[in-house]
C-alpha positions in Angstrom: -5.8 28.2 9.7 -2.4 29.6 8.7 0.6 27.9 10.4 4.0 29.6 10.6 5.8 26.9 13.4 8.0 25.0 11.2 8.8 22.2 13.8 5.6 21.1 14.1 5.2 21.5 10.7 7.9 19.1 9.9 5.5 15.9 10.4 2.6 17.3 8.3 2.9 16.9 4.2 3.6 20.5 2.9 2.0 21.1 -1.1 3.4 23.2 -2.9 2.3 24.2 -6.5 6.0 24.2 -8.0 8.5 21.0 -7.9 11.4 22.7 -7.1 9.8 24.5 -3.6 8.6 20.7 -2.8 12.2 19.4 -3.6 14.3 22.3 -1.6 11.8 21.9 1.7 12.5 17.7 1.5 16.5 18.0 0.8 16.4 20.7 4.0 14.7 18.7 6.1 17.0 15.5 4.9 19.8 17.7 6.0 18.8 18.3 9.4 19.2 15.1 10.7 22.3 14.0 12.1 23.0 10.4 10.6 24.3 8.4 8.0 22.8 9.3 4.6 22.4 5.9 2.0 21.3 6.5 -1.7 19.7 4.1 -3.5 19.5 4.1 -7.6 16.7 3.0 -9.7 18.1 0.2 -12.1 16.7 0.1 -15.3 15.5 -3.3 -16.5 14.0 -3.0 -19.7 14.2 0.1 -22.6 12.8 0.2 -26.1 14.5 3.3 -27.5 18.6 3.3 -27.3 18.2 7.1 -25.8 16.3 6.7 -23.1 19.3 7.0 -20.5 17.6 8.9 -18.2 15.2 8.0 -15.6 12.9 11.0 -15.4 10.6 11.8 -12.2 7.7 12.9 -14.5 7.8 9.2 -15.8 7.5 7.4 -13.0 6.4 8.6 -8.7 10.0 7.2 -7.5 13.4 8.9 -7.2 16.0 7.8 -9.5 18.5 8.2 -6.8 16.6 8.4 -3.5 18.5 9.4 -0.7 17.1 8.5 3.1 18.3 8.7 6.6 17.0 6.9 9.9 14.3 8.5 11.1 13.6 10.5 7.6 9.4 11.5 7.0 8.8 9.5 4.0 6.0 8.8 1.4 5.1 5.2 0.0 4.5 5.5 -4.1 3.2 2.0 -4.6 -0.2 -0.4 -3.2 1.6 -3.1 -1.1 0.3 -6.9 -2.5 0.3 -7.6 1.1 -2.0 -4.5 1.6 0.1 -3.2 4.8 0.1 0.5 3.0 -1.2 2.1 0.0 -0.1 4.8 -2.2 0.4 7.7 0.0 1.0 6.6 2.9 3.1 8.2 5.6 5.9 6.4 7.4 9.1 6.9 9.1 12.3 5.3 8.3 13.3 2.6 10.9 16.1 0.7 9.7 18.9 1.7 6.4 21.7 -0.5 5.1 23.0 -1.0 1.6 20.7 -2.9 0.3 17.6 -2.9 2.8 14.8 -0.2 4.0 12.6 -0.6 6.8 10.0 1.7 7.6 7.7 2.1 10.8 3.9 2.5 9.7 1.0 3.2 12.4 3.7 1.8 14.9 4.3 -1.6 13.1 7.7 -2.3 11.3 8.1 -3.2 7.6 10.7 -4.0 5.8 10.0 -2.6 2.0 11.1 -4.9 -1.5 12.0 -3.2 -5.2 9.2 -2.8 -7.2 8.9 -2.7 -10.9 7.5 0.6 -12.5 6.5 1.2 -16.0 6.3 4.1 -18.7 3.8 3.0 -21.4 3.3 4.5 -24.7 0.3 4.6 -27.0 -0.1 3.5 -30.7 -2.6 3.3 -33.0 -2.8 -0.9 -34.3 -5.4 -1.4 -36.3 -8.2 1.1 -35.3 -7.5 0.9 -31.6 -4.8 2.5 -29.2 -3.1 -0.2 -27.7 -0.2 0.4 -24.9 3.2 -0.6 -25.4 6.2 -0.8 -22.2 9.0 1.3 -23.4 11.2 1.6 -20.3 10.6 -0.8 -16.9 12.8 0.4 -13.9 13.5 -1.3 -10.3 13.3 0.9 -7.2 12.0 1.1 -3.9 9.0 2.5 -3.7 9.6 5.7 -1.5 10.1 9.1 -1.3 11.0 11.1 1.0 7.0 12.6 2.5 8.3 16.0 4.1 6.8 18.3 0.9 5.3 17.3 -2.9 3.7 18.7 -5.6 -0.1 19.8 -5.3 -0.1 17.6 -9.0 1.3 14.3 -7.3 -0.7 14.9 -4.7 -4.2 14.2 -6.4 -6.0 11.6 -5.9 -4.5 11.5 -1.7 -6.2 12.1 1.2 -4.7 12.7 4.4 -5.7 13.9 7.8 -3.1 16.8 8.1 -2.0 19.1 5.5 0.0 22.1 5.2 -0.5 23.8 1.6 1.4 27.3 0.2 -1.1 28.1 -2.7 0.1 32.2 -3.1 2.1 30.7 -5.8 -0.4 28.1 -7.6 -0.1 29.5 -11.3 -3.0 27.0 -12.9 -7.0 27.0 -12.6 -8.1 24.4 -10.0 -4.8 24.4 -8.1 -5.8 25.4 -4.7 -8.5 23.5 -4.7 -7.0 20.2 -5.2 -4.2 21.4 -2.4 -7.1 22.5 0.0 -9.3 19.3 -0.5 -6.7 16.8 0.1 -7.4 17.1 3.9 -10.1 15.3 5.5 -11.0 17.5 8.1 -11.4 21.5 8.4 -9.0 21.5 11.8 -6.3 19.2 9.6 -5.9 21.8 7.3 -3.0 24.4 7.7 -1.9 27.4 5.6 1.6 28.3 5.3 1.7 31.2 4.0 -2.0 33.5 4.4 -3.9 34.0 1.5 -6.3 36.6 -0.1 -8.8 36.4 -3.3 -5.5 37.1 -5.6 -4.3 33.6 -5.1 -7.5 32.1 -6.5 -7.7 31.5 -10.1 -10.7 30.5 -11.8 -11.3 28.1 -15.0 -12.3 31.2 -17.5 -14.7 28.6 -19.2 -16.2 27.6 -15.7 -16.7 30.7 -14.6 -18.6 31.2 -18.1 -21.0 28.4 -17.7 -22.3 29.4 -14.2 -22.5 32.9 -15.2 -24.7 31.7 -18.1 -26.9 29.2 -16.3 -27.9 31.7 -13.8 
């Protein structure tokens, strides 16, 4: 059903098919909320190549420099070893100092540690791909849960969703925003929708044409 009330949107996820629409909705929201803001920065612990200066958000789910607030709408990146939350879970910020984040999930208070995150690339050794580290980086493993991309949102399920697909610009896109919900009244548009914002795999389309 299409939704246009932006406060109660505000504690659903919101999809969006481009980073940049995902990014400006999260930073507003951040903005709106009258208390101290902390920034944390990723460290990096371990680099094979001399040029890899730059921690990029394609490498790696976290925020090189992740800025939070009390009471911020935030995403966790990362299974929990003691299996409190999993990747994409939803929580709210509870507690921010320099060098501590608590976060409230399903009413219980955690306070979250720096985890270590990998980018791995392949070589052929001998006949087989193996995998090798080439840049290991420390951060805490949230974001901030207010809007991300339909892409980084694959693979998640969650029992409201909000999605904008008038702008999805790749085969498959809406569907992946549309089925991340896991129930028909969960699921909100933002913006309505007609037949024009559904694309179709060319070579999909193809094979059930010719199987008919």
């Amino acid at each position: 059903k299409h939704k246009d009330d932006s406060e109660e949107l505000r504690r659903i996820v919101r999809l969006f098919p481009k980073k940049a629409e995902a990014e400006r909705v999260n930073q507003s929201e951040l903005d709106k909320i009258p208390a101290k803001e902390y920034t944390y920065q990723a460290k990096v612990l371990y680099q094979k190549y001399n040029n890899q200066n730059k921690i990029k958000s394609s490498d790696f789910p976290i925020e090189p420099n992740l800025k939070l607030k009390l009471g911020a709408l935030v995403m966790m990146v990362k299974n929990d070893s003691g299996k409190h939350w999993v990747n994409g879970t939803l929580g709210i910020i509870s507690s921010l100092s320099d060098d501590s984040i608590k976060v409230m999930i399903n009413e219980i208070e955690y306070e979250v540690q720096k985890q270590v995150f990998e980018s791995r690339e392949a070589n052929l050794v001998g006949g087989h791909i193996e995998y090798d580290v080439i840049l290991k980086v420390e951060q805490y493993p949230v974001v901030l849960g207010y809007a991300l991309t339909i892409h980084k949102s694959q693979g998640q399920t969650y029992k409201k969703v909000a999605c904008d697909i008038t702008d999805c610009f790749a085969p498959g896109q809406a569907y992946v925003a549309l089925s991340r919900c896991s129930t028909l009244d969960g699921l909100h548009l933002i913006k309505e929708i007609d037949r024009r914002h559904i694309e179709v795999n060319s070579e999909v389309k193809q094979f059930y044409l010719s199987s008919r």
